[in-house]
DSSP file (Angstrom, degrees, kcal/mol; ACC not computed):
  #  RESIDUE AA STRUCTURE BP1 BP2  ACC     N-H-->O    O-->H-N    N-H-->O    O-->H-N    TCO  KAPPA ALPHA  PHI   PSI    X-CA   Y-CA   Z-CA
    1    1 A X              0   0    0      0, 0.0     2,-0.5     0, 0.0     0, 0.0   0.000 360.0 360.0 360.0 141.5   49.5   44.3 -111.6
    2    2 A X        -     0   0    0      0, 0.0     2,-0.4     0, 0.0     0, 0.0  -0.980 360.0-156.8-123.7 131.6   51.8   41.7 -110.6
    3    3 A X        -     0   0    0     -2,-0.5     2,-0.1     1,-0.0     3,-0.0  -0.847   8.1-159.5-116.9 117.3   52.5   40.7 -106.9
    4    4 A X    >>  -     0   0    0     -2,-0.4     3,-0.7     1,-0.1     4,-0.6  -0.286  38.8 -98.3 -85.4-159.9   55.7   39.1 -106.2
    5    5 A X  G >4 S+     0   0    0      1,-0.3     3,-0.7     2,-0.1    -1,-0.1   0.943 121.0  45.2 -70.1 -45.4   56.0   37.1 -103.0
    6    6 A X  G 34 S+     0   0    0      1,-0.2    -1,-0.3    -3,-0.0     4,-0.1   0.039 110.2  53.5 -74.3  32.2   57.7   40.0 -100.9
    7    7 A X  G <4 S+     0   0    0     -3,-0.7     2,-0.5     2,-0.1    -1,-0.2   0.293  84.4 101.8-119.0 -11.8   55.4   42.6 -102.1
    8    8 A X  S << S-     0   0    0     -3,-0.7    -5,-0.0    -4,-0.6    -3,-0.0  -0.678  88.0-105.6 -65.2  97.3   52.0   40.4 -101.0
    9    9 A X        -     0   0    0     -2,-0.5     2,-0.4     1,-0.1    -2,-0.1   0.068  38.0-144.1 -15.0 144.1   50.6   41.9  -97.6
   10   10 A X        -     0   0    0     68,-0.1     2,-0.2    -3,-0.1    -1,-0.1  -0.993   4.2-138.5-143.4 131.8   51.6   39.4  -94.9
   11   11 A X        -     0   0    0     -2,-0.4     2,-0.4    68,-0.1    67,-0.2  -0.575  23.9-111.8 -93.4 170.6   49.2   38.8  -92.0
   12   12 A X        -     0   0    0     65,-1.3    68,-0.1    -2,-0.2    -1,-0.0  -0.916  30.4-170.2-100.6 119.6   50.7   38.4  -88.1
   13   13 A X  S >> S+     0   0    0     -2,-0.4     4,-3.3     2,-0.2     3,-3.1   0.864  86.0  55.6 -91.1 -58.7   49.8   34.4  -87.6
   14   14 A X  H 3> S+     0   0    0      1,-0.3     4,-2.0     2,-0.2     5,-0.3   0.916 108.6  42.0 -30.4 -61.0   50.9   35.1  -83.9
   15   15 A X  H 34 S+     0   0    0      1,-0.2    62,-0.3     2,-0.2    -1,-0.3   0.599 114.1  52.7 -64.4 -20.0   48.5   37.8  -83.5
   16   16 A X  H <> S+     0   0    0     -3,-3.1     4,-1.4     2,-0.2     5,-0.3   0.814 109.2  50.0 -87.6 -38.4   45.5   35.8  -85.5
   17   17 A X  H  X S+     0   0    0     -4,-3.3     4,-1.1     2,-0.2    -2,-0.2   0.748 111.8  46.2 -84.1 -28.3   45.8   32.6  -83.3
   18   18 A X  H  X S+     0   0    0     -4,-2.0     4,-2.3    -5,-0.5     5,-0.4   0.915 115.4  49.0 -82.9 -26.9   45.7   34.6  -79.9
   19   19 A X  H  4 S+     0   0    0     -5,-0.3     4,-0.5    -4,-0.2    -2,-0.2   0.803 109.5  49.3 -42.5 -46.8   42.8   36.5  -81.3
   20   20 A X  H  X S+     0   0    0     -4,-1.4     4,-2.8     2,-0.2     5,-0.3   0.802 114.6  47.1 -94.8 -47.8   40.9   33.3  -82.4
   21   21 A X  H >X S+     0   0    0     -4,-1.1     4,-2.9    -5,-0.3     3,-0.5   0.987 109.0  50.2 -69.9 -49.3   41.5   31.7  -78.8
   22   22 A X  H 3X S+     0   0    0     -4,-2.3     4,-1.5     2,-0.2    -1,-0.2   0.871 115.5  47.1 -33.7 -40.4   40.4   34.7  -76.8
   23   23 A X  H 34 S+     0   0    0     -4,-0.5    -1,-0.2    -5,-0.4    -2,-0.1   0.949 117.1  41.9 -58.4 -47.9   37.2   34.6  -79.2
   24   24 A X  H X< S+     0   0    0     -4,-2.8     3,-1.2    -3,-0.5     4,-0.3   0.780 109.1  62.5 -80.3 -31.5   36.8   30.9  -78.7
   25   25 A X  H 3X S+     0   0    0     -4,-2.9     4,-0.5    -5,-0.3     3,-0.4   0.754  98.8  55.7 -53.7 -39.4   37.5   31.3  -75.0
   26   26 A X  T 3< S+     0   0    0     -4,-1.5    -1,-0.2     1,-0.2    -2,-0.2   0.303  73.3  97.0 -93.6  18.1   34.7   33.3  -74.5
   27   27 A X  T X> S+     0   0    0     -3,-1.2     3,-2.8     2,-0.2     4,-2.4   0.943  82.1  58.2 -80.3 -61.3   32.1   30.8  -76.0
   28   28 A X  H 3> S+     0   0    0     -3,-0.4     4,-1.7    -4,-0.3    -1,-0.2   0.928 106.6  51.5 -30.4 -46.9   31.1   29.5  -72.1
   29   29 A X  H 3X S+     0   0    0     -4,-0.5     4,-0.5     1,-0.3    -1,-0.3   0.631 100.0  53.0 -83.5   4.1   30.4   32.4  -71.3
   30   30 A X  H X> S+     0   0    0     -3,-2.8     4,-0.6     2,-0.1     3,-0.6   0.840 119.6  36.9 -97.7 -42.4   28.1   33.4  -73.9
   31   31 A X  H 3< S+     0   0    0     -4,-2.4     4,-0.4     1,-0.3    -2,-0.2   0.631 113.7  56.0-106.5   3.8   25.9   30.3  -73.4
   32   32 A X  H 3< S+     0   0    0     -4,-1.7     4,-0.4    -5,-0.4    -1,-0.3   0.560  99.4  64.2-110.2  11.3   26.2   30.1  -69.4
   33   33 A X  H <X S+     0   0    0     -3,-0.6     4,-0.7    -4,-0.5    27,-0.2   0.606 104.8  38.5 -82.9  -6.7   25.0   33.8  -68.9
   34   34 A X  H  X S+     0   0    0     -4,-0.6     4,-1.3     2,-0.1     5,-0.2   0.549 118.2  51.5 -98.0 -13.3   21.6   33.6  -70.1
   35   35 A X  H  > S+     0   0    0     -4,-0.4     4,-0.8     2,-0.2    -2,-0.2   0.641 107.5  50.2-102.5   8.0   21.3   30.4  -68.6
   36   36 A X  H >>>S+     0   0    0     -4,-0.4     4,-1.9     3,-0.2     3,-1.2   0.871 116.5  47.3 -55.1 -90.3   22.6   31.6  -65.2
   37   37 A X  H 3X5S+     0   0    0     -4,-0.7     4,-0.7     1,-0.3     5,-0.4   0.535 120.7  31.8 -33.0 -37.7   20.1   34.3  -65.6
   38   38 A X  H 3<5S+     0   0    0     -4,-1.3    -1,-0.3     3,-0.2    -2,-0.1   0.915 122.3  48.2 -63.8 -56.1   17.1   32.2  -66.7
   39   39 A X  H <<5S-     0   0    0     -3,-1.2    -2,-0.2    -4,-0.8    -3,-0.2   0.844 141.2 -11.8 -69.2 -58.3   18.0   29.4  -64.9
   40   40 A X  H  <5S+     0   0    0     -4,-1.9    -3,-0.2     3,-0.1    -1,-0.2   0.433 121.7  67.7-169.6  55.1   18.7   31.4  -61.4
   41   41 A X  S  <<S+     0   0    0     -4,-0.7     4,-0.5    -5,-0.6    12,-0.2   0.348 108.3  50.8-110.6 -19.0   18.9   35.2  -61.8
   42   42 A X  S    S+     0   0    0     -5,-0.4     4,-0.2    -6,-0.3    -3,-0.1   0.840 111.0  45.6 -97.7 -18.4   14.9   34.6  -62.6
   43   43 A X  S >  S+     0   0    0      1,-0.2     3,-1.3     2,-0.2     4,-0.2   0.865 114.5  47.8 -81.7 -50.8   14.0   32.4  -59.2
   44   44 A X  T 3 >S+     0   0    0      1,-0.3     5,-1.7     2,-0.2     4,-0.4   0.215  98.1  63.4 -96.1  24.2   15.7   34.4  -57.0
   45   45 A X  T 3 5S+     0   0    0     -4,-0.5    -1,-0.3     3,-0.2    -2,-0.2   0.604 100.2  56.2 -83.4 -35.2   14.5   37.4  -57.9
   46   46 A X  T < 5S+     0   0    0     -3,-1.3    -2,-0.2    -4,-0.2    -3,-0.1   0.604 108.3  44.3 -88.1  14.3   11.2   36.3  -57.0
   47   47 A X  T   5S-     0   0    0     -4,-0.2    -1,-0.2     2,-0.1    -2,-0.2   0.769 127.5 -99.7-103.7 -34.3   12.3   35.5  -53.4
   48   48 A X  T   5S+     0   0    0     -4,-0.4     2,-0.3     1,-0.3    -3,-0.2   0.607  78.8 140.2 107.9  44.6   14.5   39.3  -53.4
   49   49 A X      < -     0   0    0     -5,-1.7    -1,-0.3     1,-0.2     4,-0.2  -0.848  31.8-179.4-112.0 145.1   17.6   37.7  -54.1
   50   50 A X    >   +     0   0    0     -2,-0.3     3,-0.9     2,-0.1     4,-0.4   0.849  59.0  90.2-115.4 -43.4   19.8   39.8  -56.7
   51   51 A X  T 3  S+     0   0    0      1,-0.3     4,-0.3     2,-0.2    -6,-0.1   0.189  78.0  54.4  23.8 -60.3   22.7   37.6  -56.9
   52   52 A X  T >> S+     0   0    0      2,-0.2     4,-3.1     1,-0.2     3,-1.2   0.920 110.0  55.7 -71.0 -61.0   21.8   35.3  -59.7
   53   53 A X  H <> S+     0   0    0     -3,-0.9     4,-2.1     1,-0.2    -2,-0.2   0.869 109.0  39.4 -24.9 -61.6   21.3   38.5  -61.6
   54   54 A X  H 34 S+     0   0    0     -4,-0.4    -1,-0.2     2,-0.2    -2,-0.2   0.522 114.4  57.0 -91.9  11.5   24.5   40.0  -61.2
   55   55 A X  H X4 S+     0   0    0     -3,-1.2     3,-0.7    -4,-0.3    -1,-0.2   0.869 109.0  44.0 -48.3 -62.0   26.3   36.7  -61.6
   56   56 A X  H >X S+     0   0    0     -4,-3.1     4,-2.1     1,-0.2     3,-1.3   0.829 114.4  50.0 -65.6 -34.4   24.8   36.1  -64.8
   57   57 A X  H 3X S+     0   0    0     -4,-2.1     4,-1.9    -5,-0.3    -1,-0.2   0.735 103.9  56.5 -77.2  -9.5   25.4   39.7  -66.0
   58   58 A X  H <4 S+     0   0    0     -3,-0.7    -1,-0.3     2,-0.2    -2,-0.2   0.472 111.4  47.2-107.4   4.4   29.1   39.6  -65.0
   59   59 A X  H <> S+     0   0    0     -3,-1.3     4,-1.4     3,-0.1    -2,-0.2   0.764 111.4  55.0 -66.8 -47.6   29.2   36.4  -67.4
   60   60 A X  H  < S+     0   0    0     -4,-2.1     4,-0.4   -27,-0.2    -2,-0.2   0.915 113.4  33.0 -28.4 -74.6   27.4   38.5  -69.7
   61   61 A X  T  X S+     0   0    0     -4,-1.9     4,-0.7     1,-0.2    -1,-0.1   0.541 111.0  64.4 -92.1 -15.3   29.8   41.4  -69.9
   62   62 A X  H  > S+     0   0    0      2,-0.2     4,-1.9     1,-0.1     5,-0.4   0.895 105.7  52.3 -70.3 -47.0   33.2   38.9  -69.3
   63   63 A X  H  < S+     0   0    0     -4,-1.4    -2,-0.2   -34,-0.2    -1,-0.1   0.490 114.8  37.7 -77.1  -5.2   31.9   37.3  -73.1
   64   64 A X  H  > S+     0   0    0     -4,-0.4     4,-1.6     3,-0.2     5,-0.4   0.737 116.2  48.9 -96.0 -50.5   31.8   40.4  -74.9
   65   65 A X  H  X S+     0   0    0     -4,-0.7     4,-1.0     1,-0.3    -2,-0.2   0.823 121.2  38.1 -78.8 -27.6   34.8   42.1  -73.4
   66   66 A X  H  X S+     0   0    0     -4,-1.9     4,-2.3     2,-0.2     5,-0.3   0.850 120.0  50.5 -88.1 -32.8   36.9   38.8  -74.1
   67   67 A X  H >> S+     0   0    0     -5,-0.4     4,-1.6     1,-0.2     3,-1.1   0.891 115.6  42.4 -40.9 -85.0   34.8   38.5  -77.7
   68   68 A X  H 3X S+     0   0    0     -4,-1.6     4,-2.0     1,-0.2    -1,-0.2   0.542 108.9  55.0 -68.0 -10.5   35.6   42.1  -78.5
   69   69 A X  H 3X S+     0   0    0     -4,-1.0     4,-1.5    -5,-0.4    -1,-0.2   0.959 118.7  37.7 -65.0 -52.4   39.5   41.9  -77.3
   70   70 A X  H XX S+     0   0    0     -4,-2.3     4,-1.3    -3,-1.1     3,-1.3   0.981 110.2  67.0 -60.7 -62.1   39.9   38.7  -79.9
   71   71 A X  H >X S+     0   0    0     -4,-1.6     4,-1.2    -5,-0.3     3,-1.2   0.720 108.2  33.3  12.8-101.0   37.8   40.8  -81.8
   72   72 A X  H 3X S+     0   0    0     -4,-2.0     4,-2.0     1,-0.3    -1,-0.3   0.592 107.5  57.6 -30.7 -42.2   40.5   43.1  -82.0
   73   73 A X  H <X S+     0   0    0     -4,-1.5     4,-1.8    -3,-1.3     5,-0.3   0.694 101.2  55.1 -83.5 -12.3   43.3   41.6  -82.2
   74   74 A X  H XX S+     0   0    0     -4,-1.3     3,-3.3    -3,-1.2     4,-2.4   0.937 111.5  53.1 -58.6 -82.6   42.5   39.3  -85.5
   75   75 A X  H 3X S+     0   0    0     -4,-1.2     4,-2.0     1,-0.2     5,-0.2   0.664 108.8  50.5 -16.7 -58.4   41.8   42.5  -86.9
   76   76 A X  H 3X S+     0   0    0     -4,-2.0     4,-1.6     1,-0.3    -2,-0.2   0.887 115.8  37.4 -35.1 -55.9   45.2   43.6  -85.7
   77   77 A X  H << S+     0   0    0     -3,-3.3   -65,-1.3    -4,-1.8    -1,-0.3   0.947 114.3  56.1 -77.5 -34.9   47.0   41.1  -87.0
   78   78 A X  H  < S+     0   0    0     -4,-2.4    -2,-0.2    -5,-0.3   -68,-0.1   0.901 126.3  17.5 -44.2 -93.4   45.0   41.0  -90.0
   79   79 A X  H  < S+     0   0    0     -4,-2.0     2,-0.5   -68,-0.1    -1,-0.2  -0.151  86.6 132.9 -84.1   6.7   45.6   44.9  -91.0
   80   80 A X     <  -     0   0    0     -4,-1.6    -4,-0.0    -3,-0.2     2,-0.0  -0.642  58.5-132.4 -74.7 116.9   48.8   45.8  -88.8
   81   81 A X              0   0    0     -2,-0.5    -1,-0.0     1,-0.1    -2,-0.0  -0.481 360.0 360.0 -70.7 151.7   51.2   47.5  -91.0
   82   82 A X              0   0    0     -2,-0.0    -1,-0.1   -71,-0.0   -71,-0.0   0.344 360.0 360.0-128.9 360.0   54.7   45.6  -90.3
C-alpha cells in the first residue's frame, strides 16, 4: 500500500501543543498537593483544623482535571477526523 503525501493522516499541531501545555501546566500541582497535605493538611488536623486538607485536595482535583483536559485534547488532535 502506497501513501502519497495527501493521503497520510495529518495530526492538528495546534490542538497537540495546547494539549501538551495544559498537561505540563498541571505538573505544580501534582507535586504541591501531597505536599500541602503532608506538609499542612496533616498538622492541622491534629489541632481540628480542616483547611490544609481541603486546600491540598482542591490542588489535588485541579491536576487531574487540567491533566485529563490536555489529556484530551492531544488525543483530539491526534485522532480528529479533518
Amino acid at each position: 500500500m502506497n501513501f502519497n503525501r495527501s493521503d497520510r493522516p495529518h495530526s492538528n499541531k495546534e490542538q497537540l501543543i495546547k494539549g501538551a501545555t495544559l498537561m505540563f501546566g498541571s505538573l505544580p500541582f501534582v507535586f504541591s498537593g501531597p505536599v500541602l497535605f503532608y506538609f499542612i493538611g496533616f498538622p492541622l488536623l491534629d489541632e481540628g483544623k480542616t483547611w490544609g486538607i481541603l486546600l491540598s485536595t482542591v490542588f489535588s482535583i485541579t491536576a487531574i482535571s487540567l491533566f485529563v483536559a490536555g489529556l484530551l485534547r492531544v488525543l483530539k488532535g491526534f485522532f480528529d477526523a479533518r
